[in-house]
RODO-2510 file (C-alpha; in nm, 4 decimals, decimal comma):
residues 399
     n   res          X          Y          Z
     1     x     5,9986    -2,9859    -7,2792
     2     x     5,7353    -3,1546    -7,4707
     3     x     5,4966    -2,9935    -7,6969
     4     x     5,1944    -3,1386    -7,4398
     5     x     5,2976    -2,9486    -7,1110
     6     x     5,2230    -2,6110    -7,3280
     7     x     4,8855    -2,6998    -7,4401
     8     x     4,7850    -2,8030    -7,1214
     9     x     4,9669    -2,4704    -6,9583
    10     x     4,7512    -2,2978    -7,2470
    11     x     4,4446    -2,4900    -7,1531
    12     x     4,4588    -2,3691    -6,8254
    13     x     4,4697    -2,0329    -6,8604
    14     x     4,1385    -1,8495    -6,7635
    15     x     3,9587    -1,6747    -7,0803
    16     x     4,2010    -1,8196    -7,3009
    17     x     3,8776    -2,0150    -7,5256
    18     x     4,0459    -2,3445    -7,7162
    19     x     3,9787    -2,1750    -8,0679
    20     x     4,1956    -1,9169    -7,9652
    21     x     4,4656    -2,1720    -7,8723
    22     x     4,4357    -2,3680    -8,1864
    23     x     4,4848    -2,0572    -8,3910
    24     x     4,8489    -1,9878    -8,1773
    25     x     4,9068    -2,3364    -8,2284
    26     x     4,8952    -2,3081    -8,6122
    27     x     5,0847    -1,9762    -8,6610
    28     x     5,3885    -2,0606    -8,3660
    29     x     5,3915    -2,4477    -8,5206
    30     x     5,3801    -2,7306    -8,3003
    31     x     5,7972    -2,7905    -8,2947
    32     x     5,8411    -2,4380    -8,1706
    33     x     5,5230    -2,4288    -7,9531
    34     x     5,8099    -2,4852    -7,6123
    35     x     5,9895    -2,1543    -7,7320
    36     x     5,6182    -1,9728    -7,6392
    37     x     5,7240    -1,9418    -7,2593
    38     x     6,0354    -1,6677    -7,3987
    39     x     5,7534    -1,4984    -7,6131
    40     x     5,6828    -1,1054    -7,4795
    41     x     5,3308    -0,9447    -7,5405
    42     x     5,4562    -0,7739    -7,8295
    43     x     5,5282    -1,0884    -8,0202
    44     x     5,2674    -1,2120    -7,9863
    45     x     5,0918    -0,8890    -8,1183
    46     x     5,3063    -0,9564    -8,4081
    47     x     5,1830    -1,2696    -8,4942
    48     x     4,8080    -1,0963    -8,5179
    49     x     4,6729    -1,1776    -8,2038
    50     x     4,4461    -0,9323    -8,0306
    51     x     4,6335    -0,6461    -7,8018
    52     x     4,3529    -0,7381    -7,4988
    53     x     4,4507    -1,0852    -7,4836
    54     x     4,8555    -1,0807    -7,4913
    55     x     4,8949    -0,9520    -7,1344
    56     x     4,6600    -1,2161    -7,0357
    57     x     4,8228    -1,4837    -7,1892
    58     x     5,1924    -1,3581    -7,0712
    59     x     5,0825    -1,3599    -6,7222
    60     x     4,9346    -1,6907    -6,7522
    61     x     5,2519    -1,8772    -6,9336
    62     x     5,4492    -1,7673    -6,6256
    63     x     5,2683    -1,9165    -6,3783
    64     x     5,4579    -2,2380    -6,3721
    65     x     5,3254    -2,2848    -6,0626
    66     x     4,9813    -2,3717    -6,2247
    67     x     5,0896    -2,6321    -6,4245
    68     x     5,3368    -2,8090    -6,2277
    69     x     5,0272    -2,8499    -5,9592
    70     x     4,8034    -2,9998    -6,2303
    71     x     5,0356    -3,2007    -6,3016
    72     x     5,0708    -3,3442    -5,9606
    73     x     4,7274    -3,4196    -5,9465
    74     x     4,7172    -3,5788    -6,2626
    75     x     5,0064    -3,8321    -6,1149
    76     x     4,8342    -3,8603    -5,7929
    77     x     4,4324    -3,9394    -5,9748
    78     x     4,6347    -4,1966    -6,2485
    79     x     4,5026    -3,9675    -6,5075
    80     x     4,6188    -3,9652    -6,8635
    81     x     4,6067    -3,6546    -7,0473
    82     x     4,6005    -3,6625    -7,3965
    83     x     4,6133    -3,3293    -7,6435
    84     x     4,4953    -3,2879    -8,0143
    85     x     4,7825    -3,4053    -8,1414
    86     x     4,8430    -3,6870    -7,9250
    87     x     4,8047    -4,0757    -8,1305
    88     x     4,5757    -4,1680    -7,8790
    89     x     4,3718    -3,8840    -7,9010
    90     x     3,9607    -4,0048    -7,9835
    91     x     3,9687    -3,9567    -8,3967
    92     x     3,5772    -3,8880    -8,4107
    93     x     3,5913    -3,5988    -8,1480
    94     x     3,8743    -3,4954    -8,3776
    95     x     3,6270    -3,4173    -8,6378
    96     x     3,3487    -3,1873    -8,4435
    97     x     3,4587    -2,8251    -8,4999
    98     x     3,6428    -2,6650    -8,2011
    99     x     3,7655    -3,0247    -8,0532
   100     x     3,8208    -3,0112    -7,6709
   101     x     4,2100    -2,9123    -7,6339
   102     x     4,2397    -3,1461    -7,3560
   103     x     4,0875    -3,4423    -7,2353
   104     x     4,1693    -3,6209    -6,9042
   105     x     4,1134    -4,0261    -6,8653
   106     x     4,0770    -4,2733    -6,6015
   107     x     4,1211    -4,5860    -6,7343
   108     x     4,2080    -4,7605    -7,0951
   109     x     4,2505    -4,5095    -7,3445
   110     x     4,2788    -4,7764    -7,6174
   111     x     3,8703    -4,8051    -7,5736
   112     x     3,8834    -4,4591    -7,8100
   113     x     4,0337    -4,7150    -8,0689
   114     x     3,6835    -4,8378    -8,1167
   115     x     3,4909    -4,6146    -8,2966
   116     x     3,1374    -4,8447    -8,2672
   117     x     3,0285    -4,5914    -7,9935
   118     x     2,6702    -4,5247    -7,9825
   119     x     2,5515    -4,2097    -7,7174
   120     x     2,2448    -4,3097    -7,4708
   121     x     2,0747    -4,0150    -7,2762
   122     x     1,8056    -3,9111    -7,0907
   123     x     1,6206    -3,7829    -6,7915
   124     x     1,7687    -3,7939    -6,4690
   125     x     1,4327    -3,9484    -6,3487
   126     x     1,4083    -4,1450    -6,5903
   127     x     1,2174    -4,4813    -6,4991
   128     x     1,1744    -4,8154    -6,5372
   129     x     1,0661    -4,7872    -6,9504
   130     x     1,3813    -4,6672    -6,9853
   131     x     1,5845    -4,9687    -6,8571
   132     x     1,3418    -5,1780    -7,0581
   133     x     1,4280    -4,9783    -7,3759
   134     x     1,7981    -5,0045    -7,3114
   135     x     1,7604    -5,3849    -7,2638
   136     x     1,6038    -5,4365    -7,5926
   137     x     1,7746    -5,1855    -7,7985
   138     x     2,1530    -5,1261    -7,6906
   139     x     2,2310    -5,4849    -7,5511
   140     x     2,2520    -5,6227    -7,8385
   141     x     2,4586    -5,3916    -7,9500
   142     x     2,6616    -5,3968    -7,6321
   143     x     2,7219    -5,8288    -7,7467
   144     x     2,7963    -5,7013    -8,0636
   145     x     3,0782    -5,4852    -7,9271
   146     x     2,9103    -5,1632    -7,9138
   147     x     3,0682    -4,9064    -7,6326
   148     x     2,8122    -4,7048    -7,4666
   149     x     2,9062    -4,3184    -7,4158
   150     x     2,6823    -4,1487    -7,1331
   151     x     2,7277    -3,8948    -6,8875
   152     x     2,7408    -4,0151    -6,5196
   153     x     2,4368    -3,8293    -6,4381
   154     x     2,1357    -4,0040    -6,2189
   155     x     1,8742    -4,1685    -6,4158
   156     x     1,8941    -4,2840    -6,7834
   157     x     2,2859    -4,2035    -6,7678
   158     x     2,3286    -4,4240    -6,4772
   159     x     2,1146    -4,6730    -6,5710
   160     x     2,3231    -4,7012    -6,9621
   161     x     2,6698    -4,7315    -6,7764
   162     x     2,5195    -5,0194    -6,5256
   163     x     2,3358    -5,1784    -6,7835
   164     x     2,6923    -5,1815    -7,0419
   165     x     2,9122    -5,3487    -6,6819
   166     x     2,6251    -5,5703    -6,6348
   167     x     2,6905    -5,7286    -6,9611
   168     x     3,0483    -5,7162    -6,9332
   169     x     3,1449    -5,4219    -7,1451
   170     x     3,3021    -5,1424    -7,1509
   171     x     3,1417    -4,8036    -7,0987
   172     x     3,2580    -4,4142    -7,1256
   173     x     3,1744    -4,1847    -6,8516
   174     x     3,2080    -3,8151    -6,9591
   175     x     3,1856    -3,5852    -6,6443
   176     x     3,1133    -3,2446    -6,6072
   177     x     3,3779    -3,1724    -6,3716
   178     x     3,7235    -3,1855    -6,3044
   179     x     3,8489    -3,5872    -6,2070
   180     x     3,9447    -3,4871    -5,8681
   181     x     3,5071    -3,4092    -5,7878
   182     x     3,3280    -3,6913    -5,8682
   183     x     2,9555    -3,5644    -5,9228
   184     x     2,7111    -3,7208    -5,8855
   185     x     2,8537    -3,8377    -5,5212
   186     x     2,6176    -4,1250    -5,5076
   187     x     2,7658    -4,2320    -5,8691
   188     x     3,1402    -4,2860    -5,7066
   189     x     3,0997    -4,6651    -5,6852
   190     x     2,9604    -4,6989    -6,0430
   191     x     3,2788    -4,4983    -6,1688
   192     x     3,4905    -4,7322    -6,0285
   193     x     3,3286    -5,0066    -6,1293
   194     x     3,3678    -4,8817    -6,4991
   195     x     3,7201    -4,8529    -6,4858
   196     x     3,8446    -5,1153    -6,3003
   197     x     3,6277    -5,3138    -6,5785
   198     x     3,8325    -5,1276    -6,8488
   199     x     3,6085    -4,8586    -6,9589
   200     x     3,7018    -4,4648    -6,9327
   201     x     3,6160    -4,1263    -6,7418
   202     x     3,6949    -3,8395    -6,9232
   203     x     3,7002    -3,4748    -6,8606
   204     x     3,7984    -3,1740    -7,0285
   205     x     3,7786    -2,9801    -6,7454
   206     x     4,1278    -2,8836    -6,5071
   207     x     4,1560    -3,1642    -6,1992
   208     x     4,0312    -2,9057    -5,9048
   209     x     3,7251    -2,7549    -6,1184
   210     x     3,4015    -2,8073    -5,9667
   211     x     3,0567    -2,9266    -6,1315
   212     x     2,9499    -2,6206    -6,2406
   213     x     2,6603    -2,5461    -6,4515
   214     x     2,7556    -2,4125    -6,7405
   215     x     3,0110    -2,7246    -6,7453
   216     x     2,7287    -2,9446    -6,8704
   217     x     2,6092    -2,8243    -7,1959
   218     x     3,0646    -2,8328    -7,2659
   219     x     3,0671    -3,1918    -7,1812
   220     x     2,6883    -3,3005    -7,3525
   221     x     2,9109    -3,1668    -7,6695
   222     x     3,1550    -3,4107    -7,5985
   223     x     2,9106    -3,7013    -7,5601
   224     x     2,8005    -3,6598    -7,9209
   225     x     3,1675    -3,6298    -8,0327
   226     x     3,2385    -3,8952    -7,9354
   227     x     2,9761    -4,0899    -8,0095
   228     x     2,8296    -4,2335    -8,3874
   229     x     2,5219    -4,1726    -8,2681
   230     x     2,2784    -4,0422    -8,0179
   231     x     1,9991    -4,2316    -7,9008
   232     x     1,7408    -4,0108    -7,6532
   233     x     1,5577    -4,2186    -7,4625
   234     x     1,3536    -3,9677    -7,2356
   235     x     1,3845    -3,6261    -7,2622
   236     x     1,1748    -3,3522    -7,0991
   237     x     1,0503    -3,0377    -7,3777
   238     x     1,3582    -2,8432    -7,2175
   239     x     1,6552    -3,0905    -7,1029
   240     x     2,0511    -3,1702    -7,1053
   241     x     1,9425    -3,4431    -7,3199
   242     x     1,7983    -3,2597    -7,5712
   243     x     2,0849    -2,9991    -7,5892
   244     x     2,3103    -3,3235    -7,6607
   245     x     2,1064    -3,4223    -7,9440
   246     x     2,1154    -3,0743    -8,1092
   247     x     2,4798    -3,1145    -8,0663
   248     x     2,5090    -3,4353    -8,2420
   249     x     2,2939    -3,2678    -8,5139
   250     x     2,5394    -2,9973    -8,5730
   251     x     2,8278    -3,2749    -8,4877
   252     x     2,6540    -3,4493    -8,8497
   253     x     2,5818    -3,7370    -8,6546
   254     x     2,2390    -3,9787    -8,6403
   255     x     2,0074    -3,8709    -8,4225
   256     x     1,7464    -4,1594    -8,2911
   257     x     1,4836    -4,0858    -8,0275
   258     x     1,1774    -4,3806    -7,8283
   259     x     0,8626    -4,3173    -7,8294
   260     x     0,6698    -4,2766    -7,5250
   261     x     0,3446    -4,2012    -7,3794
   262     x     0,1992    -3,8497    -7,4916
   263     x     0,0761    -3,8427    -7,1454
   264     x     0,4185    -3,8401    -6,9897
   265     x     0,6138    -3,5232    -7,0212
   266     x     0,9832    -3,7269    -6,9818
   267     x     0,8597    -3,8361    -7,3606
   268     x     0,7801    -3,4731    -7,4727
   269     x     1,1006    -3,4252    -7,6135
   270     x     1,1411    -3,7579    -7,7806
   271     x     0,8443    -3,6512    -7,9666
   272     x     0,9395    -3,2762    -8,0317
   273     x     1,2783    -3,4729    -8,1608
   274     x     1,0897    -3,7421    -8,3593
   275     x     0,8767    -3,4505    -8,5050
   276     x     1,2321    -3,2513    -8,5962
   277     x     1,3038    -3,5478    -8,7740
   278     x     1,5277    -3,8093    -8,5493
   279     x     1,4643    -4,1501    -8,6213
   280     x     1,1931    -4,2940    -8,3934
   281     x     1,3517    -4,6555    -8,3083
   282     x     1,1488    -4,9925    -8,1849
   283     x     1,4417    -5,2339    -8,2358
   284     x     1,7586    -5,2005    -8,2431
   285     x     1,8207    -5,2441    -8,6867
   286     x     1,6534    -4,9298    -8,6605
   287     x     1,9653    -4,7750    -8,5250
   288     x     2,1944    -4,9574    -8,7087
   289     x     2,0900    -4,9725    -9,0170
   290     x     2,1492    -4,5953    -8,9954
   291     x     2,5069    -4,6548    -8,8720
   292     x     2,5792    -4,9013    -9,1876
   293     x     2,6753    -5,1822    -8,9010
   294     x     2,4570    -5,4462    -8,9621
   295     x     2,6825    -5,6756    -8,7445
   296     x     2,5300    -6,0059    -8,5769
   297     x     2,2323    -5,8153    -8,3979
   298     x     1,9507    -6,0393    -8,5122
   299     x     2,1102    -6,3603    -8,3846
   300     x     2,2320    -6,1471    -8,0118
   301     x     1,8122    -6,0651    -7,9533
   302     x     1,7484    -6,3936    -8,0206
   303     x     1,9603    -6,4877    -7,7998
   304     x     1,8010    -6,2602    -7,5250
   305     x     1,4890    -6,3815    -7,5886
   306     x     1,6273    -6,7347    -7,4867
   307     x     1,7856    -6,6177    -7,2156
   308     x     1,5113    -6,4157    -7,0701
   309     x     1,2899    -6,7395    -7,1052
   310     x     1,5120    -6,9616    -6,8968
   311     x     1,5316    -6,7296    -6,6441
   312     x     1,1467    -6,7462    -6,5997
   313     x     1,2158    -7,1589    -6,5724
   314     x     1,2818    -7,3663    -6,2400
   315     x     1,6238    -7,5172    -6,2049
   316     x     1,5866    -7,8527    -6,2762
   317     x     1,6589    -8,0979    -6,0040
   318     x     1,6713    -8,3939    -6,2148
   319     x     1,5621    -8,6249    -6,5534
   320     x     1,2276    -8,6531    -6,3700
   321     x     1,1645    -8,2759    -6,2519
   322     x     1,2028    -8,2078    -6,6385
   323     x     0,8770    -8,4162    -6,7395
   324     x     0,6126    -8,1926    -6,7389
   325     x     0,4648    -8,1537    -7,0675
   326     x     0,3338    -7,8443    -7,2831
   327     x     0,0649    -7,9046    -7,4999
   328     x     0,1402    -7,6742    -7,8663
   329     x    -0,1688    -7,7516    -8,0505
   330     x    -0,1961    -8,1515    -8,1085
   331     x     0,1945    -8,1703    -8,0405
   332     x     0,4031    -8,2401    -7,6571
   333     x     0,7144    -8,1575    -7,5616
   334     x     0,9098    -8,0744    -7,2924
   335     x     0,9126    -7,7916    -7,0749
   336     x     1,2613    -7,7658    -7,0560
   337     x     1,2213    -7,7096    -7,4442
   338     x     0,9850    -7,4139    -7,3958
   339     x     1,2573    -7,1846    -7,3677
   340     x     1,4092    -7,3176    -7,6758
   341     x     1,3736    -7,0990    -7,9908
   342     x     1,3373    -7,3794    -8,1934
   343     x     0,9788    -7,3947    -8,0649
   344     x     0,8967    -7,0568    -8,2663
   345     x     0,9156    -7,0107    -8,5823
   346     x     1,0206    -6,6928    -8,8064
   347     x     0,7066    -6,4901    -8,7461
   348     x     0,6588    -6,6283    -8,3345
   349     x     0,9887    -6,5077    -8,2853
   350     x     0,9649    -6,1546    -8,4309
   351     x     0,6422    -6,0822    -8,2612
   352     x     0,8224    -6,1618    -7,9234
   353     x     1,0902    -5,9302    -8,0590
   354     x     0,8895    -5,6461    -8,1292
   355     x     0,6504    -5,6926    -7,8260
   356     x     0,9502    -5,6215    -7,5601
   357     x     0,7491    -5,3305    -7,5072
   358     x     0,3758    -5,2576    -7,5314
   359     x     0,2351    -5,2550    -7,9150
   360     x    -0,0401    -5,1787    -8,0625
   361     x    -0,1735    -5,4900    -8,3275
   362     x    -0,1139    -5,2353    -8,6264
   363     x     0,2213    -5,1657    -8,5422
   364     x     0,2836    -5,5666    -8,5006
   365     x     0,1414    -5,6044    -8,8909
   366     x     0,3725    -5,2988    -9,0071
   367     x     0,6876    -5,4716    -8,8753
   368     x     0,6284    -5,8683    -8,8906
   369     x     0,5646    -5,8273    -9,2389
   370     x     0,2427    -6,1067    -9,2528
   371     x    -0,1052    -6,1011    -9,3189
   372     x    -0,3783    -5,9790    -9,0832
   373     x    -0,4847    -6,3321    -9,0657
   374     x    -0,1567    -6,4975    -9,0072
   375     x    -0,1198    -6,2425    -8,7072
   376     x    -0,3733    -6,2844    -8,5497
   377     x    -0,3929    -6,6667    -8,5410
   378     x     0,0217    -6,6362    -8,4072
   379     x    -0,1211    -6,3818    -8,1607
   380     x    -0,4136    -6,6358    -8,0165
   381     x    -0,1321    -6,8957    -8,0126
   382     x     0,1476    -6,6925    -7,8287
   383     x    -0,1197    -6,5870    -7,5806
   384     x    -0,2392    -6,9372    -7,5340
   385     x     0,0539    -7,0437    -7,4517
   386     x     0,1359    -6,7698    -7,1982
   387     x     0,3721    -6,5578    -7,3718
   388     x     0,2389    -6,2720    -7,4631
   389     x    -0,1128    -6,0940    -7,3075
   390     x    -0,2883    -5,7950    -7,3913
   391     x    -0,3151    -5,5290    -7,1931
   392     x    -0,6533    -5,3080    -7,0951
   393     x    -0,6219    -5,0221    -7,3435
   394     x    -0,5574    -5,3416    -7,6026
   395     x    -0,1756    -5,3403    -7,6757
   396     x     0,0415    -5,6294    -7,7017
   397     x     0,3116    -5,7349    -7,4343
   398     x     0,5300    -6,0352    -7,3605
   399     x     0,4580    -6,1975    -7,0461
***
């Protein structure tokens, strides 16, 4: 028998907590952890474990019957189940204290090779500022081979996993129930989407066990774990979301949370968080210049810039649809070139950047790094032109 079919017999076991089970681990060794199933209550009272819990664990080690059935359903789901001190086994959740003592997967485990993961949660009614923020802060790290961790919920969870498949990466789903529910229902086509597009489900939770609540603060603990950092993107004052980020506090990870309204209350947390002294983020070197990736970022949102301007452009027919001309102070060119970054220079381009999302003119001048003057004579130009416009309570937007 193999050492795994023993920690997942032991994993099983009702009121049999994993700390517990990593402490019989280390004093029975993992070569001899097989021999447990000959073990009587009294050695294990010999090896200082607590008189209330032998009979409990006895009982529970003969019960083959348990584990051969998980095991069936783990054939018949195509789940992988991988143990502490399997290879494959995610190295940064190795490092939280208490790591889960099993995890099951749907999908390519060799997506925990990649350690860029960055966590993004939030409300589950979470709206359309939050798809916006996601656009301009985790898709370029999505190009630049960032994985997105989430947890399958509705809202700002769902809307991170579609967001990561719509740009053709991989995502990881962790669940708060066993692999044989899938909760939320509605979310059944999304999770297989992500795997059959090589991303991951995971569970720590036996195949049959149902979404419970108290499942859901266990797996917002595994988010974090698994994750480099947690970004918060809405959060109510009291919210999953906010439990995950005072995990990835106590995980020592980065903690980043965006601003929103102080008239919404799916911002109140980000605030409280921002206040506790998480990173408030407007771009996306915020985040990683916290992570120590500075990767290719910078040229990926310039990129998206260019292609969000093209898709505001007709197709063109022909040479001759293409003639129209756009007048940039005493110079012509053509409109086909007016999605072209060339026509921007440095400072055009970062106040696009930074104006993804509603800013105020002092925020602008904080991050474009210019005079007053210089702003506002690239801000009368960009709105000329039609690209950005300012809004009634005065703050900046692209168009």
């Amino acid at each position: 028998m193999s050492t795994q079919h023993p920690i997942l017999h032991l994993s099983l076991i009702e009121n049999l907590y994993p700390k517990f089970v990593q402490q019989l681990i280390e004093k029975i060794t993992l070569e001899k952890l097989p021999e447990i199933y000959t073990y009587s209550a009294q050695d294990f009272i010999d090896l200082g474990f607590p008189q209330d819990k032998t009979p409990l664990l006895v009982a529970g080690l003969k019960d083959m019957a348990r584990l051969h059935k998980e095991l069936e359903l783990v054939q018949q789901h195509n789940v992988s189940v991988l143990t502490m001190h399997c290879p494959e086994y995610p190295a940064l959740l190795k490092q939280i204290d208490v790591s889960p003592l099993v995890l099951y997967c749907q999908g390519d485990i060799r997506l925990f090779e990649n350690e860029k993961t960055i966590a993004c949660v939030g409300a589950r009614k979470a709206h359309r500022y939050v798809q916006d923020a996601l656009m301009m802060l985790v898709v370029p790290m999505i190009e630049d081979d960032w994985v997105v961790v989430s947890g399958g919920a509705a809202g700002a969870d769902t809307y991170a996993h579609q967001i990561a498949l719509d740009h053709k990466s991989k995502t990881i789903v962790v669940v708060g129930s066993g692999l044989c529910h899938v909760y939320p229902p509605q979310n059944r086509t999304l999770f297989e989407n992500v795997v059959y597009d090589g991303g991951l489900i995971v569970s720590c939770f036996p195949m049959n066990m149902a979404s419970f609540p108290y499942n859901f603060p266990i797996r917002n603990r595994i988010i974090s774990g698994l994750s480099k950092g947690c970004l918060v993107l809405q959060a109510a004052s009291k919210s999953g979301a906010l439990i995950t980020a005072q995990f990835a506090l106590e995980q020592g990870r980065e903690v980043f949370a965006v601003p929103g309204s102080i008239f919404d209350p799916l911002s109140a947390g980000c605030h409280d968080l921002i206040q506790q002294g998480a990173k408030l983020v407007t771009c996306t070197q915020d985040i990683l210049e916290e992570l120590s990736y500075p990767g290719k970022v910078a040229q990926v949102q310039m990129k998206i810039l260019a292609d969000s301007e093209n898709k505001k452009q007709p197709a063109e027919k022909s040479d001759d649809t293409s003639s129209s001309l756009r007048k940039r102070g005493s110079s012509n060119k053509n409109s086909s070139a007016s999605s072209d970054l060339s026509n921007f220079d440095d400072v055009e381009l970062s106040i696009l950047h930074y104006t993804v999302t509603p800013v105020t003119a002092e925020l602008l001048l904080s991050k474009v790094g210019v005079s007053l003057d210089v702003l506002q004579s690239k801000l009368f130009s960009l709105s000329l032109d039609g690209k950005i416009c300012q809004d009634t309570i005065g703050l900046w937007k692209r168009v």
